[in-house]
N, C-alpha and C positions, 0 to 999 in steps of 0.2 A: 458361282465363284468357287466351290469346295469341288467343284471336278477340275477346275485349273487348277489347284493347288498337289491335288493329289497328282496329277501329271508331270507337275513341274518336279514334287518329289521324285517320281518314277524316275524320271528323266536325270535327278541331280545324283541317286542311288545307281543307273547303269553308268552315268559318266565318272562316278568316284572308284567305281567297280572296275574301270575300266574295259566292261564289257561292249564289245563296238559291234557285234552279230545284230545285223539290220533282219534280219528273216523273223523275225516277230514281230515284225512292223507293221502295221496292217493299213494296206495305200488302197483300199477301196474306194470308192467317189463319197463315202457318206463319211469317213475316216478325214477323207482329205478337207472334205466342204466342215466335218466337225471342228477339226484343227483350225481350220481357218478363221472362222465363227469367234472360237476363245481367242484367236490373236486378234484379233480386228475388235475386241472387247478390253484387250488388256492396254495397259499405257505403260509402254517399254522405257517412257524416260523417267520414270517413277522410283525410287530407290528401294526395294521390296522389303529392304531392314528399318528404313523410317517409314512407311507407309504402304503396309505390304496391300491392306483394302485399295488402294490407288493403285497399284503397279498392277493388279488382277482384275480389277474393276472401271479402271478411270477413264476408258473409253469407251464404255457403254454407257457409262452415265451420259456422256457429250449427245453420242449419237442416240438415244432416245428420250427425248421429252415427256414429262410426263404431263401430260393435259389435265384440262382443269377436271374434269370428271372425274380424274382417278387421286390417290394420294399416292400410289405409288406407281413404280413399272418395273419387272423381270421380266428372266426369259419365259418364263408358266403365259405370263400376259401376252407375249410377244406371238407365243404358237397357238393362246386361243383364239388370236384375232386373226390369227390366218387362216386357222379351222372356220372360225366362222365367215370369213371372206367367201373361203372356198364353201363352203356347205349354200350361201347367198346363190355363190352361183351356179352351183349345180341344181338348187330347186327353181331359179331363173332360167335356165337350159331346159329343164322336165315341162315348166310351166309351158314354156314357148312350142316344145316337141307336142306337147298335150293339145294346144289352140289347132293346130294345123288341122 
């Protein structure tokens, strides 16, 4: 949530500045898929002066569960379980290339 934040300042400092030079915008796929990521987390109907933890956070909370194993869930959680998804199956793939 402190990387939304710090963006959203970015963002409110070029728009007060009146700075509108899009050429420092960086539209890469990992930029655009990032941006997306923090929107798809935040909850835009949230008032960010009464509840600015909700307005940055309140729909990640929705969309990830935190199961009973755990006490809690971030993004840190989020990409070790897909490291270790993917690491499953890449020693499932070696296993398999290995039998033949």
């Amino acid at each position: 949530c402190l990387a939304v934040c710090k963006i959203l300042r970015y963002i409110r400092i070029k728009r007060l500045s009146g700075d509108t030079d899009t050429t420092s915008l960086c539209l890469t796929s990992s930029c655009i898929s990032l941006a997306s990521t923090l929107l798809n987390n935040m909850n835009l109907d949230a008032d960010p002066g009464e509840d600015f933890y909700e307005c940055v956070c309140g729909s990640f909370e929705l969309e990830h569960l935190i199961l009973d194993d755990r006490s809690r869930i971030d993004s840190f959680d989020l990409l070790s379980d897909a490291n270790n998804l993917e690491l499953r199956r890449m020693l499932d793939v070696g296993e398999r290339r290995k039998c033949k």
